[in-house]
FIMILO-337022 format. One line per field, with one value per residue: x, y, z of N, C-alpha, C, O in turn; residue in one letter; residue number from 1. Coordinates in Angstrom, 3 decimals, m for minus. Each point is the difference from the previous one (the first is absolute). Example, Ala and Ser with C-alpha at 12.3 -4.5 7.8 and 13.67 -1.06 7.14 Angstrom:
neast: (13.190 | m1.386) $
nnorth: (m5.690 | 1.069) $
nup: (7.800 | m1.385) $
caeast: (m0.890 | 0.820) $
canorth: (1.190 | 1.190) $
caup: (0.000 | 0.060) $
ceast: (0.900 | m0.770) $
cnorth: (1.200 | 1.090) $
cup: (0.000 | 0.730) $
oeast: (1.036 | 0.509) $
onorth: (m0.019 | 1.108) $
oup: (0.665 | 0.169) $
aa: (a | s) $
i: (1 | 2) $
***
This chain:
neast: (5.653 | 1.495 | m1.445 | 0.775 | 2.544 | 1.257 | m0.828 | m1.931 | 0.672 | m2.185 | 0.093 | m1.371 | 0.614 | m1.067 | m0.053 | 0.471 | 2.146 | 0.315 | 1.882 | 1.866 | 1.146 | 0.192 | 1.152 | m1.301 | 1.087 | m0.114 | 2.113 | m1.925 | 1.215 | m0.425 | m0.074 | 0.467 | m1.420 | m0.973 | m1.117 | m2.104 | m0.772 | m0.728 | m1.637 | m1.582 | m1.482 | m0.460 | m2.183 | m0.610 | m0.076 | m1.998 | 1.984 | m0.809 | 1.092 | m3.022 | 1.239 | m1.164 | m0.359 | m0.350 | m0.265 | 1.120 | 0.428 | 0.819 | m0.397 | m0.062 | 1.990 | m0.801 | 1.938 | m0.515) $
nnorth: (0.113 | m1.077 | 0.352 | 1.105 | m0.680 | m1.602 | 1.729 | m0.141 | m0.218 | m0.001 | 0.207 | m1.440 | 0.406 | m1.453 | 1.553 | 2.130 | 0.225 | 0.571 | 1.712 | m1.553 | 2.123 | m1.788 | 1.686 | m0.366 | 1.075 | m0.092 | m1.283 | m1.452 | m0.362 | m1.997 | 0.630 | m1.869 | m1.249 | m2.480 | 0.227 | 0.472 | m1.205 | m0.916 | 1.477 | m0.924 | m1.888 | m1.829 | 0.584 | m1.974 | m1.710 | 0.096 | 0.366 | m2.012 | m0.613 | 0.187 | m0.725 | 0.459 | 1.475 | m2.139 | 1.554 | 0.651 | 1.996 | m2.125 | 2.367 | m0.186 | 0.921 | m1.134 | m0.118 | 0.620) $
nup: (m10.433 | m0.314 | 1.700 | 1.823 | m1.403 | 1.150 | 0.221 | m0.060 | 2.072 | m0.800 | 2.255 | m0.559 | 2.239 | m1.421 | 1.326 | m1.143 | m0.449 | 2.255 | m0.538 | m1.156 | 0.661 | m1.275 | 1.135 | m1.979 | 0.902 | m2.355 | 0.975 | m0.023 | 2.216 | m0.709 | 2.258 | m1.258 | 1.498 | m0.150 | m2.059 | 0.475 | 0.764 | m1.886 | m0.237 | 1.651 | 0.044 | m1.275 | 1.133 | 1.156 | m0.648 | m0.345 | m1.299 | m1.132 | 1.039 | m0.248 | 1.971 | m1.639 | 1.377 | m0.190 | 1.182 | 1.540 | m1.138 | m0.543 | m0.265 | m2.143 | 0.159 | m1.406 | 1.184 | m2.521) $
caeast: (m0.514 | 0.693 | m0.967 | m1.222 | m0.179 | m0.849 | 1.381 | m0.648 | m1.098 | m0.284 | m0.188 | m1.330 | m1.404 | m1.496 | m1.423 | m1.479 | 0.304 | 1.361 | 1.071 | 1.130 | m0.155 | 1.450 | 0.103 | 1.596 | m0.653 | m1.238 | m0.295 | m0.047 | 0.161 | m0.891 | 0.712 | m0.365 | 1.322 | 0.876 | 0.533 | m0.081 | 0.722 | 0.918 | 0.601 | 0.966 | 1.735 | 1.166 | 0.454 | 0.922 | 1.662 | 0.064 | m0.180 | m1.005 | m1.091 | 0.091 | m1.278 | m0.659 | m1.241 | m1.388 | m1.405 | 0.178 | 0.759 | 1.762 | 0.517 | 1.355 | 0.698 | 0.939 | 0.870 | 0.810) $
canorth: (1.323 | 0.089 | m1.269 | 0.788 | 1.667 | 0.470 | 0.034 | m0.288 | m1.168 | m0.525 | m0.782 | 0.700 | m0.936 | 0.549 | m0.978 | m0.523 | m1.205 | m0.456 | m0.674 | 0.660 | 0.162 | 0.226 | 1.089 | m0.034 | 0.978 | 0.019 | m0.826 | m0.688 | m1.309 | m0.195 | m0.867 | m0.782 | 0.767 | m0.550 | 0.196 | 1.583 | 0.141 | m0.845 | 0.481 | 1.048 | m0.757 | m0.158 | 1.801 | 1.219 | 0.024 | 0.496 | 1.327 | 1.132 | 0.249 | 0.924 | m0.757 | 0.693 | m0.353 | 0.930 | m0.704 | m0.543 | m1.462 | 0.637 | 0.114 | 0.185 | 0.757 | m0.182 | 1.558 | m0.386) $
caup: (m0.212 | m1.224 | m0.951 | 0.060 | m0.017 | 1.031 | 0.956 | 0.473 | 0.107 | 1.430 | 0.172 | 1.170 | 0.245 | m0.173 | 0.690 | m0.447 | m0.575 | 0.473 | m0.645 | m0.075 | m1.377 | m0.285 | m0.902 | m1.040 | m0.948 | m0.056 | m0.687 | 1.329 | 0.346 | 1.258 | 0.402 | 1.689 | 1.316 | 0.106 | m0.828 | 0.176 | 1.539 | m0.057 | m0.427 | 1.091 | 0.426 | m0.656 | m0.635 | 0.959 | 0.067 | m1.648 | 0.373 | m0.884 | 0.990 | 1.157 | 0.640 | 1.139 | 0.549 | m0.398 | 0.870 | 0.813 | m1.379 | m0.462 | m1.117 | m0.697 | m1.185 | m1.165 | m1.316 | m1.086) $
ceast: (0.341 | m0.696 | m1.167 | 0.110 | 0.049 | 1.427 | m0.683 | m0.974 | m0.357 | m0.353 | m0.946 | m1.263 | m1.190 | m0.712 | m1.015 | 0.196 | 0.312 | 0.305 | 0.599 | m0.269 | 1.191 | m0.267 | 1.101 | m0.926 | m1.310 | m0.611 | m0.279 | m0.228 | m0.582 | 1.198 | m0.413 | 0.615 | 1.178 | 1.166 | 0.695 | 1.291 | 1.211 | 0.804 | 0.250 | 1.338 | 0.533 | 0.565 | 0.480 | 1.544 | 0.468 | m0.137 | m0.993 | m1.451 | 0.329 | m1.050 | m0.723 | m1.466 | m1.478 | m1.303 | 0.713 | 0.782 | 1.025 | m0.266 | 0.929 | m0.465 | 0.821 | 0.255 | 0.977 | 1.097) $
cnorth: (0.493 | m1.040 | 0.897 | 1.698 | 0.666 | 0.481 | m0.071 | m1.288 | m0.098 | m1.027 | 0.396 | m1.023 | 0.977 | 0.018 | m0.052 | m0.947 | m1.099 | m0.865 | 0.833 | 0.430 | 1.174 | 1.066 | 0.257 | 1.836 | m0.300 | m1.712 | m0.251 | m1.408 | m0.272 | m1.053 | m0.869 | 0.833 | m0.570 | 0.677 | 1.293 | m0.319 | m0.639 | 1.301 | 1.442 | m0.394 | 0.547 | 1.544 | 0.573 | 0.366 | 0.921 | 1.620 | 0.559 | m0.782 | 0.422 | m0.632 | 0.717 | m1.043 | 0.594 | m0.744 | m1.190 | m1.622 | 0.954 | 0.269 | 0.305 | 1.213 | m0.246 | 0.738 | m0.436 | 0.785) $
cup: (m1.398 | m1.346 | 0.121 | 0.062 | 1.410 | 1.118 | 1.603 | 0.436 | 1.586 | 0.279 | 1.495 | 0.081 | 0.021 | 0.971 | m0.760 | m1.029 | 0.645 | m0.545 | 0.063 | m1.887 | m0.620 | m1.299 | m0.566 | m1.043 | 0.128 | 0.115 | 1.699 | m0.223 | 1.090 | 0.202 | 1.418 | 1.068 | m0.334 | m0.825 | 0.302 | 1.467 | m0.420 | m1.339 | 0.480 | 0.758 | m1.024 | m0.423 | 1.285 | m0.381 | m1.178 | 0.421 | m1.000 | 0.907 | 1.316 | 0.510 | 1.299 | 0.724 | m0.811 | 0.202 | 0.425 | m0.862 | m0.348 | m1.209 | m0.717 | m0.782 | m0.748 | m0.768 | m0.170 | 0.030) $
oeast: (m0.797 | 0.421 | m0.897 | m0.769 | m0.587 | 0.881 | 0.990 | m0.740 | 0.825 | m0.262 | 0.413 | m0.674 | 0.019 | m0.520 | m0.755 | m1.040 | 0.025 | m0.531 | m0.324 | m0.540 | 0.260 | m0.622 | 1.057 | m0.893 | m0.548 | m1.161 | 0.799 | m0.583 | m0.067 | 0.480 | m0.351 | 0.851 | 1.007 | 1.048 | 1.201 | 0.909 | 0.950 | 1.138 | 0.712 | 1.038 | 0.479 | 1.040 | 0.481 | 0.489 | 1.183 | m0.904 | m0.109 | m1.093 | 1.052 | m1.069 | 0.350 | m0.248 | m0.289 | m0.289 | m0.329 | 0.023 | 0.039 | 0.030 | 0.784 | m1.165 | 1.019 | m0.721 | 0.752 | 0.879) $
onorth: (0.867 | m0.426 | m0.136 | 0.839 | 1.079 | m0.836 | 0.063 | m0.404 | m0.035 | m0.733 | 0.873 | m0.508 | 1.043 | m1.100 | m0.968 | m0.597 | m0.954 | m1.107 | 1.091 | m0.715 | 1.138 | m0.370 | 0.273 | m0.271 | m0.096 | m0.174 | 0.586 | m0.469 | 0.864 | m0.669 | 0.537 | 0.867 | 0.699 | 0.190 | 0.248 | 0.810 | 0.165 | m0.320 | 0.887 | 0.618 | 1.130 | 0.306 | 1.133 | 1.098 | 0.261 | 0.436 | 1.226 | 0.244 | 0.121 | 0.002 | m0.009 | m1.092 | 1.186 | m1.061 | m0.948 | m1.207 | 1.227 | m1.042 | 0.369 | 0.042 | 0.555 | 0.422 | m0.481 | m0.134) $
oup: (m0.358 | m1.076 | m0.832 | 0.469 | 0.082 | 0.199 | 0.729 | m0.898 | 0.913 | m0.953 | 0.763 | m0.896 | 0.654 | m0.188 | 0.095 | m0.281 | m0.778 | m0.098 | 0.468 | m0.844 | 0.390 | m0.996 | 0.568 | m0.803 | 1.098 | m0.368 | 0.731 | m0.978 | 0.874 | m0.915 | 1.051 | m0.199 | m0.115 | 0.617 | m0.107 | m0.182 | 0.766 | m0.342 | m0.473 | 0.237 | 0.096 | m0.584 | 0.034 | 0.266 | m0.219 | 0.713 | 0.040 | m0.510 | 0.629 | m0.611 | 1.181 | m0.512 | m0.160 | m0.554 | m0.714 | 0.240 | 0.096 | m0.656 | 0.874 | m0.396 | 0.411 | m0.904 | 0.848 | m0.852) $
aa: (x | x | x | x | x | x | x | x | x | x | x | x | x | x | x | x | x | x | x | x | x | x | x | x | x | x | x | x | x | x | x | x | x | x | x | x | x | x | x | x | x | x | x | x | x | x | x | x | x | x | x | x | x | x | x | x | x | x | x | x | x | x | x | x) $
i: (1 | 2 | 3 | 4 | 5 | 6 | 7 | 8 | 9 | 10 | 11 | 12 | 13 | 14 | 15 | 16 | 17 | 18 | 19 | 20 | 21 | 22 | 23 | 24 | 25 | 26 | 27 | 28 | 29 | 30 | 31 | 32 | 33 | 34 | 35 | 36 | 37 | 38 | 39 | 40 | 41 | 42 | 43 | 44 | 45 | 46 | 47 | 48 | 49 | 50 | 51 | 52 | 53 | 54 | 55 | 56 | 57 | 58 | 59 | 60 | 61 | 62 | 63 | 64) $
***
């Protein structure tokens, strides 16, 4: 986040894209599920995220 100015990042599955697509400020990432699920694992344990449910997929809040 610090490569993109940003104290903030999400992380959220699209349906009218479906994909997973990763928000740093103004910059987005399209990410696989695979990729995308494998970096919600690795963000539960981390107190600057926040994993909630959204359309029916786990997304993240990331704060700096």
């Amino acid at each position: 986040m610090t490569t993109y100015n940003s104290r903030m990042a999400s992380l959220k599955f699209y349906d009218m894209a479906d994909r997973y697509i990763l928000t740093i400020g103004d910059h987005h990432f399209d990410l696989s599920d695979h990729t995308a699920e494998n970096l919600i694992a690795d963000l539960a344990d981390h107190a600057c995220a926040t994993i909630t449910n959204h359309n029916r997929h786990k997304s993240v809040k990331i704060t700096k």
